[in-house]
C-alpha positions as CSV (number, residue, x, y, z in Angstrom):
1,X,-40.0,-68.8,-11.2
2,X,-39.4,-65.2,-10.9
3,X,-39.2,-63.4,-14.2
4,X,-36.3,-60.2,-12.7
5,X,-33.8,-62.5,-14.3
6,X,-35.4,-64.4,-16.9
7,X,-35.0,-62.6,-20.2
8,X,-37.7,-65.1,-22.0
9,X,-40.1,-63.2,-19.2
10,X,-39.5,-59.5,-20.7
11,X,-39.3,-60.9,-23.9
12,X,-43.2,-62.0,-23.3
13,X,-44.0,-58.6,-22.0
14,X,-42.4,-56.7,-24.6
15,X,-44.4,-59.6,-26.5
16,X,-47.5,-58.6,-25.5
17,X,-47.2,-54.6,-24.2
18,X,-44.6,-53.5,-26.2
19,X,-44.5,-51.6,-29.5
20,X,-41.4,-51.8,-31.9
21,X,-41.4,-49.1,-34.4
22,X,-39.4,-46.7,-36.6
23,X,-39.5,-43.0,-34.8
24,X,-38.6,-39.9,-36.7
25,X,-36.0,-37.9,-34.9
26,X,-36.0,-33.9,-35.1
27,X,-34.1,-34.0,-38.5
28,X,-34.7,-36.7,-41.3
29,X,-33.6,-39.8,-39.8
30,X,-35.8,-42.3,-38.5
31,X,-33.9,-44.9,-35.9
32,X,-35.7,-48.2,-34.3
33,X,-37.7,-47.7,-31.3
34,X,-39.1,-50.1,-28.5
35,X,-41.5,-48.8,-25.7
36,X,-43.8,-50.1,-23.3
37,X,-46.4,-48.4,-21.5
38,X,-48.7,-49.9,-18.7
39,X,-49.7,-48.8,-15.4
40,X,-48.0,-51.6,-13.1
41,X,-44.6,-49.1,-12.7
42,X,-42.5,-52.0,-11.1
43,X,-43.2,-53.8,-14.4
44,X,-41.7,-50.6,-16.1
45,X,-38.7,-50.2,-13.7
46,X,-37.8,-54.1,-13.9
47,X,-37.4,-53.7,-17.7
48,X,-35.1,-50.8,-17.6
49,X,-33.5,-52.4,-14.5
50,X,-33.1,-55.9,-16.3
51,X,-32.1,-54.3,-19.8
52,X,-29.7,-51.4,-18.4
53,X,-31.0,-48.7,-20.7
54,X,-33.7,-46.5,-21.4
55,X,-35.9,-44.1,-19.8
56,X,-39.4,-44.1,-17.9
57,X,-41.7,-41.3,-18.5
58,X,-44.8,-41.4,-16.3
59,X,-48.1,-40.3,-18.0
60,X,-51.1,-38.8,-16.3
61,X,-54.3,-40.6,-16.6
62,X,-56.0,-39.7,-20.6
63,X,-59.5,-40.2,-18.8
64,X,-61.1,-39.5,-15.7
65,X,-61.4,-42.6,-14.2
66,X,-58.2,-43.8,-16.1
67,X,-54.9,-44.7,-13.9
68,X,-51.3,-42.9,-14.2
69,X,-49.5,-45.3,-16.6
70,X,-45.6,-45.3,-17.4
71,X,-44.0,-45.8,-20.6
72,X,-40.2,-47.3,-21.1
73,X,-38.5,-46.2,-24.2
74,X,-35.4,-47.5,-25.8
75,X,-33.8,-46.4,-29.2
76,X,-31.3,-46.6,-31.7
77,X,-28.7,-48.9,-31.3
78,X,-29.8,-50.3,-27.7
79,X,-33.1,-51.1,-29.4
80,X,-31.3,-53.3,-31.7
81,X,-29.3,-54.7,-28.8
82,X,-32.3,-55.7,-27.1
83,X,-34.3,-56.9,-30.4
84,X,-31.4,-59.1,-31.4
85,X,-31.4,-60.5,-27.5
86,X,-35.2,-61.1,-27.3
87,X,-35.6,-62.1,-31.1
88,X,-35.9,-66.2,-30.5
89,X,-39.1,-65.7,-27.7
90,X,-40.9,-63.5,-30.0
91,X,-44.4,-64.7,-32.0
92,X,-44.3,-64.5,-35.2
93,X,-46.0,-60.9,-35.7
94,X,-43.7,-59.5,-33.6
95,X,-40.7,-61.6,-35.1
96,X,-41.3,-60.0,-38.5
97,X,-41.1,-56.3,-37.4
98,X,-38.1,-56.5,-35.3
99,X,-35.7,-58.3,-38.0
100,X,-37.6,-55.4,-40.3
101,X,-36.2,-52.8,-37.8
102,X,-32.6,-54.4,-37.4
103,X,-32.3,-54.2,-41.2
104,X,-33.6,-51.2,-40.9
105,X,-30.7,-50.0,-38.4
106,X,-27.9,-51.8,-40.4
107,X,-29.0,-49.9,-43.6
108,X,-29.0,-46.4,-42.0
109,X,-25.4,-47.2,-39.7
110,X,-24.0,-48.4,-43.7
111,X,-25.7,-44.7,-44.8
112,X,-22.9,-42.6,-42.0
């Protein structure tokens, strides 16, 4: 089966490669945050493709004999969007920290 489609196939890579996390924007508020970084780019450009937001940043290799990796981000409310989407495939860990971040999100969006 061919995982371009298949949202229970980025939910495993965000699984697996991804970070969720609160990020501190230039003032005081923090907003949640998903990235992924690897070096297989069309990976990287199949989850912004198959999600519709975000942006790729393309790192140069941290060692010599390292590869070029790139790194998808996605914050704020899109994060959410795509937590609440992916939330049913996630293990348990993983699970845990993104219903922390969409509380998280709700309780700064009651805040403004």
């Amino acid at each position: 089966m061919s995982g371009l489609n298949n949202l229970g196939y980025f939910a495993g890579i965000l699984d697996g490669e991804g970070s969720f996390f609160m990020e501190k924007n230039r003032g005081d508020l923090y907003y949640p945050t998903i990235a992924c970084e690897m070096t297989d780019q069309d990976v990287i450009l199949s989850l912004k493709k198959f999600f519709g937001v975000g942006y790729i940043t393309t790192l140069a290799p941290r060692k010599k004999n390292w590869k070029t990796s790139y790194r998808w981000r996605v914050r704020n409310g899109p994060a959410v969007d795509i937590l609440n989407k992916i939330l049913k495939y996630l293990s348990i860990r993983r699970k845990q920290k993104a219903k922390f971040l969409i509380q998280e999100y709700k309780n700064v969006v009651k805040r403004n």
